[in-house]
N, C-alpha and C positions, 0 to 999 in steps of 0.2 A: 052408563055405557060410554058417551063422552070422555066422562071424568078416567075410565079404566082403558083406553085408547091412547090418552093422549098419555096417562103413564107409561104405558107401554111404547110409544112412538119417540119418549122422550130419551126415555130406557135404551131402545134402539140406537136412536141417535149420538148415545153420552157414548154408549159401546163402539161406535163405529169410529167417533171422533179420536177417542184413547186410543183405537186399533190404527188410525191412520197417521196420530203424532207419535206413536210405537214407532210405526213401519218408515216414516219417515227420519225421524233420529238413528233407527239402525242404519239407514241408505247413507243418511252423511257422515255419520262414524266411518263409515265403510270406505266412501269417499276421502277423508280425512285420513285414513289409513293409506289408500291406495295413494294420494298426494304426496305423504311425509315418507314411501319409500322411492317415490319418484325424486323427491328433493336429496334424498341422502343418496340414489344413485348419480343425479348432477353432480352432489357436491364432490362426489369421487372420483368427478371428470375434471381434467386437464387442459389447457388451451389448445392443444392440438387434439384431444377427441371430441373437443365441441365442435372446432374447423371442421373434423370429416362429416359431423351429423348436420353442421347448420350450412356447413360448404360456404357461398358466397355472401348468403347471408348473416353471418355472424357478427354482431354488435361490436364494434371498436370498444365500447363504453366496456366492456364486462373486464374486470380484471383479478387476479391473482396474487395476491398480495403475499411477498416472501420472509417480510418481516412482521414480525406481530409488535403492536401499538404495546407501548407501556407507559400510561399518563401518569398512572400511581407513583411509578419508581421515579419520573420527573417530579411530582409533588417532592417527594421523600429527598431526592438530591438538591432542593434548593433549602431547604431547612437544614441539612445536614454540610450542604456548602462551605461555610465560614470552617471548616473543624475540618475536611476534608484536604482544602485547600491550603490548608495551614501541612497539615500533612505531603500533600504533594508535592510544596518549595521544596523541604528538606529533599525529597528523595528526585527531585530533580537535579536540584545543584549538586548532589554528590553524585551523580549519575551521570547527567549529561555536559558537566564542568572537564570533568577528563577528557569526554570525546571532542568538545570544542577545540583541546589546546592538539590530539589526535590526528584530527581531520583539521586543524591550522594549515590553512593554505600560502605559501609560499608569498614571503614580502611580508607576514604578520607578524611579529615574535611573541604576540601576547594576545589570548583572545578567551575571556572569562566572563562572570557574571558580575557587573557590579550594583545593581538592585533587583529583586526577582519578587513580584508577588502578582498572583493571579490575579486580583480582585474581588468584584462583590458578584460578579453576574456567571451563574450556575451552565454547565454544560447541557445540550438537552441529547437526548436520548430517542433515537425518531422511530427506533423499533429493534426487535430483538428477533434472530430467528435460532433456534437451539436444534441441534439432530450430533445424531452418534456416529460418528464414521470409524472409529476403530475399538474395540471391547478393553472395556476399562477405562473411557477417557469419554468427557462431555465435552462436545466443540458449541460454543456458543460466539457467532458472528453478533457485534453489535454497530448498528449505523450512529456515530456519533456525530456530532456536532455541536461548533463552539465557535461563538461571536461574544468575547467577553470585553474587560475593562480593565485586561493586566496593566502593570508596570515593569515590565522590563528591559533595561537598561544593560549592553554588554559595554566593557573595557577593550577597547581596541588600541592597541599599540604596535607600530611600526618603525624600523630603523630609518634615524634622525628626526623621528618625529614624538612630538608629548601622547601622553596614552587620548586619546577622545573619546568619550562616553557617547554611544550613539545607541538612540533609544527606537524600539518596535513597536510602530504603532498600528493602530485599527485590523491587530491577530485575530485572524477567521481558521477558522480549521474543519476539516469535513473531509472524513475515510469512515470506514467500518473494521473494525480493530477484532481481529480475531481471537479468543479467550479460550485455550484447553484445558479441563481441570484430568488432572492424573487420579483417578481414585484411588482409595487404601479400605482396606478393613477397618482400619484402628481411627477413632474419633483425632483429627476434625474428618474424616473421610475422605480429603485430598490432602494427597503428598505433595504436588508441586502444578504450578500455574505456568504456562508458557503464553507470553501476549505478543501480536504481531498485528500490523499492518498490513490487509490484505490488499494487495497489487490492482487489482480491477473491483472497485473503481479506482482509482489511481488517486490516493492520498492527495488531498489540496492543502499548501499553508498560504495563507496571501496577508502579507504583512507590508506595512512600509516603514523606509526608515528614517532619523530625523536624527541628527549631531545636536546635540545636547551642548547650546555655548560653543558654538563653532560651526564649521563649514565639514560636506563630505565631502566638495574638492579637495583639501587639504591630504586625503588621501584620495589618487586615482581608481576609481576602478574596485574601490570597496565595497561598496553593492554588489557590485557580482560577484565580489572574493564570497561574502557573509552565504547568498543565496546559493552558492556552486555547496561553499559547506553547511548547509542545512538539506541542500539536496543528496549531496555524498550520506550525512549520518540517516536521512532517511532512509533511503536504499539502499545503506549496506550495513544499518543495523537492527532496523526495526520494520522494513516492508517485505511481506512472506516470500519467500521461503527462512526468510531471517527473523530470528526471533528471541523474546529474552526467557529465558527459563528461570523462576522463583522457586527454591526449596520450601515447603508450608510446613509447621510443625513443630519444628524446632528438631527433631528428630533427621539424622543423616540418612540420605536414599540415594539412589543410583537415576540419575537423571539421564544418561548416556543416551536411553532411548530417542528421550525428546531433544534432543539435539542435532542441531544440523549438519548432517557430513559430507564430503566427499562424494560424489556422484560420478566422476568423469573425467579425462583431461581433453582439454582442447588444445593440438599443435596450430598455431599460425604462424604463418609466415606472412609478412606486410611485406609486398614485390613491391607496387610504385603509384606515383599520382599523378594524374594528368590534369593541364591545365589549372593550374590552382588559384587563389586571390591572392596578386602581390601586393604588400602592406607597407614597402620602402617607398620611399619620397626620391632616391637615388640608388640605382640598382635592384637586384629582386630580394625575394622572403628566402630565409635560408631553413627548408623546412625541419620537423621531424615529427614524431606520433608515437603520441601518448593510447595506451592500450590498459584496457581494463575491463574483467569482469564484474567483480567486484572492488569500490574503488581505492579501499585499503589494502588490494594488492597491485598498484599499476607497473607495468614495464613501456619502456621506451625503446625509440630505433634512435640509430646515429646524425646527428645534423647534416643535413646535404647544403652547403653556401652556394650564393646565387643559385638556385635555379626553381622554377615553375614546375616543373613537371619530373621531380626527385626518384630513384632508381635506389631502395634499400637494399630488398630481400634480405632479410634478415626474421629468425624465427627463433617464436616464445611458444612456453607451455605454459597453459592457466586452466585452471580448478575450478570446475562446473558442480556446484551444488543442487541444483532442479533445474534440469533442460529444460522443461516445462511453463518455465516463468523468467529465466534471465536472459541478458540479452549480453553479444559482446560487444562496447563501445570503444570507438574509434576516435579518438581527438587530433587533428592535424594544426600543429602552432610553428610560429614564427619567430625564430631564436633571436633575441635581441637584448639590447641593454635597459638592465632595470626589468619590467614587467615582460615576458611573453604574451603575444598577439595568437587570440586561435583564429587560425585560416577557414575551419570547417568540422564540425563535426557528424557522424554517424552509426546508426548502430546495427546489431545482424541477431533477430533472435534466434535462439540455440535449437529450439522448436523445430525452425527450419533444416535442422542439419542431420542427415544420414550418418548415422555411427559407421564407423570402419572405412567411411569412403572419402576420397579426396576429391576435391572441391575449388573451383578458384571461380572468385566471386569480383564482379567490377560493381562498390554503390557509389553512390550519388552522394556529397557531403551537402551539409544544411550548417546555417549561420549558429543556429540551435537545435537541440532534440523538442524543445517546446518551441514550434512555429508561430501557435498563437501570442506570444510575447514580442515576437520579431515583426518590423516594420518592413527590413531590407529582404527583397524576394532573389535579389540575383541568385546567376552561376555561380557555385564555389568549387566546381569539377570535380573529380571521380578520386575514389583510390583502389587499387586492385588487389586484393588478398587471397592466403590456398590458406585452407582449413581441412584441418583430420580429429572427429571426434573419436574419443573412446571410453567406452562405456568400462568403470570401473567393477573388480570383483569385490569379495568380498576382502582377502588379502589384498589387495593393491587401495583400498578404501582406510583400512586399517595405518597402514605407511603413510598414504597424502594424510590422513587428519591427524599423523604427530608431526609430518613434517610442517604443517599448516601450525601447529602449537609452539614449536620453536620458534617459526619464524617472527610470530608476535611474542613471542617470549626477547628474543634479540633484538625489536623492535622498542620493547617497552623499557627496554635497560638503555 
């Protein structure tokens, strides 16, 4: 009887046990279920619909990351480096050798490459973030960066003086370079690549420079000729809304799309400046200003002798490519012998400006647009400007981007 009890108590017990690690594995499946739609409704939340839910208490720590990591493709670029980099002298110097001699700033006659190689130390790559913004076209932003071990040496020659080799050292670079692929039906599946430099964050190159067997006193003021034109070719050739469009394929296409056009004209007129820095040692700065959108197209006003506080009025019309992103700069210099002195510069983004309306605007001039470079905080007084945007059609966009083709066509001859 015993013996048939306890089979049966054990029986019982084997059943209850299997019934209750049943009932318990379905509860946490269930759970585990209910969990993994809770996480995938998080993960679909945004930093602002966490704010509304967590309100004051929301975690600083929690973040969003806009670029995604790509360590593999680092791997892959530093092996493929040496063959790359071999690749990118050439299509540097026949590229950017033109626009040096281009954007050659006034007092240079000669300004070239005369050694060019990257080095051995590979670019990295800190993240990628890819999305479609218009059908037909893959826009892929990448965070780049480059602290490498180039050698590059430019030829600088100036009237009365021997050419000097002055070399760039300890080049850091850090922007996010914008990549469109144009698609196609027909293999490779892209017709044309356009790559730019996107604006925010704002492009860093930070280099220094060293005279190679000589002095850069020898030439005044050459540092900041080199860094104004590496500034100029950045921004008005390669930082967005500018950009270079590559035919892929070998096959002829119509790139017209992806090209930048015409958007606008801007009427200014430069009335006058008050109070300005005089820069004579006997009598005052005899002014005038330098005006530019973009800086391969600048116009100037007339020199006003002796005086501080100059009376132009005088008006230009300049070609707005993306309200959105450029700005108009203002340069005030000091006519003199040999090298011009700038008195002050400032700039007006376009952004700010009401289309069809007229406008007259008093800024502030600064020693530089980059402050953090400047030591000197003084006053460099005002200048006062009237501004009229207009919004181009579709005819009047058509006329400025031939008249904009001739005029670098007359330029280049």
């Amino acid at each position: 009887m015993g013996l048939i009890s306890g089979i049966l108590m054990g029986m019982v017990f084997g059943i209850a046990l299997m019934a209750g690690w049943r009932h318990m594995m379905r509860y946490r499946s269930t759970k585990r279920v209910a969990k993994a739609v809770d996480i995938k409704l998080l993960g679909s939340l945004n930093r602002d619909d966490l704010k509304k839910i967590c309100g004051d208490n929301f975690p600083e720590w929690i973040s969003f990351p806009v670029f995604e990591q790509v360590k593999w493709l680092n791997k892959q670029l530093t092996k493929l480096w040496p063959y790359v980099a071999d690749a990118a002298e050439m299509v540097i110097k026949d590229s950017v050798e033109p626009l040096l001699e281009e954007y050659r700033p006034t007092g240079i006659t000669s300004l070239k490459f005369s050694k060019l190689s990257l080095g051995t130390v590979a670019p990295k790559i800190e993240g990628i973030r890819v999305q479609s913004l218009k059908k037909g076209q893959i826009t892929m932003d990448i965070d780049f960066r480059w602290g490498g071990d180039p050698n590059i040496v430019l030829g600088v020659e100036a009237a009365l003086v021997a050419s000097i080799p002055i070399q760039l050292k300890d080049l850091q670079v850090f922007t996010v370079v914008r990549v469109i692929f144009q698609l196609a039906e027909e293999i490779p599946c892209v017709s044309a690549v356009v790559v730019a430099l996107l604006a925010e964050p704002k492009p860093r190159i930070d280099y220094t420079l060293k005279a190679v067997g000589g002095s850069l006193t020898a030439l005044p003021g050459i540092s900041d000729m080199i860094d104004d034109t590496v500034e100029s070719i950045v921004t008005d050739m390669l930082q967005w809304p500018h950009r270079i469009v590559v035919p892929i394929g070998g096959v002829p296409v119509d790139t017209s799309e992806l090209e930048l056009k015409p958007q606008g004209k801007l009427t200014l007129t430069v009335v006058r400046a008050n109070d300005l820095k005089n820069m004579e040692m006997i009598g005052k700065s005899d002014p005038y200003v330098v005006v530019y959108i973009r800086p391969l197209f600048k116009v100037k006003t007339k020199v006003i002798d002796n005086n501080l506080n100059p009376v132009w009025d005088q008006t230009f019309e300049l070609i707005a490519e993306d309200k959105e992103t450029q700005s108009l700069i203002l340069e005030v210099f000091d006519k003199d012998i040999g090298q011009d002195k700038r008195l002050g510069v400032t700039k007006l983004p376009l952004i700010d400006l009401e289309a069809e309306t007229v406008k007259e605007i008093e800024l502030r001039l600064q020693p530089s647009l980059n402050m953090l470079k400047i030591k000197e905080k003084k006053d460099r007084g005002t200048i006062t400007i009237k501004v009229f945007y207009h919004e181009f059609n579709k005819e009047e966009q058509l006329i400025s981007l031939e008249e904009e083709k001739r005029i670098l066509e007359e330029e280049s001859n």
